[in-house]
Structure formats: C-alpha cells, structure tokens
C-alpha positions as CSV (number, residue, x, y, z in Angstrom):
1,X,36.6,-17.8,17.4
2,X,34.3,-15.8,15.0
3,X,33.4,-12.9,14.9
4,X,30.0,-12.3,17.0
5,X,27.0,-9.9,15.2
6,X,24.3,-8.5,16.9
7,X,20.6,-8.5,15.1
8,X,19.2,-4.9,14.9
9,X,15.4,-5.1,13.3
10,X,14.3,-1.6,12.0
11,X,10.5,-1.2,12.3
12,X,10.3,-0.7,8.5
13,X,11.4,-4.7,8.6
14,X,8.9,-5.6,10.8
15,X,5.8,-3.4,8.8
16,X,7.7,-5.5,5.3
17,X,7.3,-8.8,6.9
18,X,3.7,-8.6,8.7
19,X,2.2,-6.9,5.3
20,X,3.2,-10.2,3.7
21,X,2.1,-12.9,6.5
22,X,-1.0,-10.7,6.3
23,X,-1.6,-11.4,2.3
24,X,-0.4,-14.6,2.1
25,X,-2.5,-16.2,5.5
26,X,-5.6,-13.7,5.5
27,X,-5.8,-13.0,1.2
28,X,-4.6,-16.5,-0.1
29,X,-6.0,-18.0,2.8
30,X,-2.7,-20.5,3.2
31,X,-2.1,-19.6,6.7
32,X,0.8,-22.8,7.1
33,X,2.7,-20.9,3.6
34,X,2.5,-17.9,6.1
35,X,4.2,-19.8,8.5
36,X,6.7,-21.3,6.9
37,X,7.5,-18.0,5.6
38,X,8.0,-16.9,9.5
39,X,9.9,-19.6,10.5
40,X,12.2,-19.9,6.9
41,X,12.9,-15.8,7.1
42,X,13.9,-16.5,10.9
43,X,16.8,-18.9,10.2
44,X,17.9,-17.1,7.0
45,X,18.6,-14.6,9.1
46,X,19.9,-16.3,12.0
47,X,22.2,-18.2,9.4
48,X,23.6,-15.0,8.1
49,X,24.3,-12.9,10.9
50,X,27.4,-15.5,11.4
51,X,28.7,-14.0,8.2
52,X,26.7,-11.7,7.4
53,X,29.2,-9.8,5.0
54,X,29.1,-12.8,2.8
55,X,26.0,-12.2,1.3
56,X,26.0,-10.4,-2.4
57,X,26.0,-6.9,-1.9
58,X,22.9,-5.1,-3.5
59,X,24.2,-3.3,-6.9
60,X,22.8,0.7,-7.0
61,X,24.2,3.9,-8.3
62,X,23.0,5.8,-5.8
63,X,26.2,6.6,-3.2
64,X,25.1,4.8,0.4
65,X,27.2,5.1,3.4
66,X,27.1,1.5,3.8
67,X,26.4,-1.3,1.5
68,X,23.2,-2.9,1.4
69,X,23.3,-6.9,1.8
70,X,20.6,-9.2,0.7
71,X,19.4,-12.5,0.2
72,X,16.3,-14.5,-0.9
73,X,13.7,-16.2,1.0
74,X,10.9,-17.9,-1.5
75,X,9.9,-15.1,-2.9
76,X,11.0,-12.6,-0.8
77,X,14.6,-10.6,-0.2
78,X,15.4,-9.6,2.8
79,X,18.3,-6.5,2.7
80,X,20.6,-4.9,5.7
81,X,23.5,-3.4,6.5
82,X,26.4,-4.2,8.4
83,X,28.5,-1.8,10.7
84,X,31.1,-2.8,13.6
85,X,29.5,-6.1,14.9
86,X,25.6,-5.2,14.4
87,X,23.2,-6.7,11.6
88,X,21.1,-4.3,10.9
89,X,17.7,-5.9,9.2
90,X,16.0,-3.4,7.3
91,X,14.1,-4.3,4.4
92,X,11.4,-7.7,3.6
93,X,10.6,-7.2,0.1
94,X,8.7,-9.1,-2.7
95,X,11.3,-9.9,-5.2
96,X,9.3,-8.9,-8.2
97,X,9.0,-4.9,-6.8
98,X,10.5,-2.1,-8.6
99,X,13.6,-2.3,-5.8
100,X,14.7,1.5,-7.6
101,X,11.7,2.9,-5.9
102,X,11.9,0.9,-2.4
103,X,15.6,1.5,-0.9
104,X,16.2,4.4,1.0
C-alpha cells in the first residue's frame, strides 16, 4: 500500500495564490481563467501529494534543510517540502519572477 502524505498549506501559500485569483478575475477581468486556475492548482496538488518526492527538486546554492519540490500549473509553480509523511505547500509563484529573490 503507498505511502499516505498529509497536505500542510503555509499561509504564505494561501496569500501566493489569492494575490493571483485576485489579478487574473478582478485586473483581467477573466473571472472563469481564475477559476480554472483554483480548481487546476487543487488537483496538481492532490495528484502530487501521492508522490510527492517525485517532483524535480528546485536547483539553489543556498544550503536548505530540506529540498524544495515544485511543479507547474499554467503559468504558475507551486514549491514545498517534504518531511516524514507531511506535504508541506509553501510557495504559488508566477513562473516568470526572479525565484533568487522569492525562496526563503
């Protein structure tokens, strides 16, 4: 039987993610792209957290006590951490963003 993860959301994920339903329904105006964003970013993660070690591991110099994980949706990457059997979310970012100056 596999191995069963637990989802952990860090608030920083959740201020990432409503900053960019917020521009793409209220500044583009495309309110159902904002929704699809929602509902896509939901099973990405849902689909992941069955493996979520499988994902590429995010490439940094800096020394982190765990690695950092990530994976696309649209436009977006969403990054986390694994440790024991919890996914730790952490990060919804816009893929074209300076990434050196966003990861703790």
């Amino acid at each position: 039987m596999p191995k069963q993860y637990r989802l952990k959301y860090l608030p920083l994920f959740w201020d990432d993610l409503e900053h960019a339903v917020f521009y793409i329904r209220d500044v583009l105006k495309n309110p159902a792209a904002a929704e699809r964003l929602l509902d896509r970013t939901e099973a990405a993660i849902l689909e992941h957290a069955k493996a979520p070690t499988m994902a590429q591991a995010h490439k940094t110099a800096r020394r982190r006590p765990l690695p950092y994980y990530w994976f696309p949706v649209g436009n977006y990457m969403v990054f986390y951490v694994v440790h024991d059997d919890v996914m730790e979310v952490r990060r919804f970012i816009y893929g074209a963003r300076d990434l050196t100056k966003m990861l703790p």
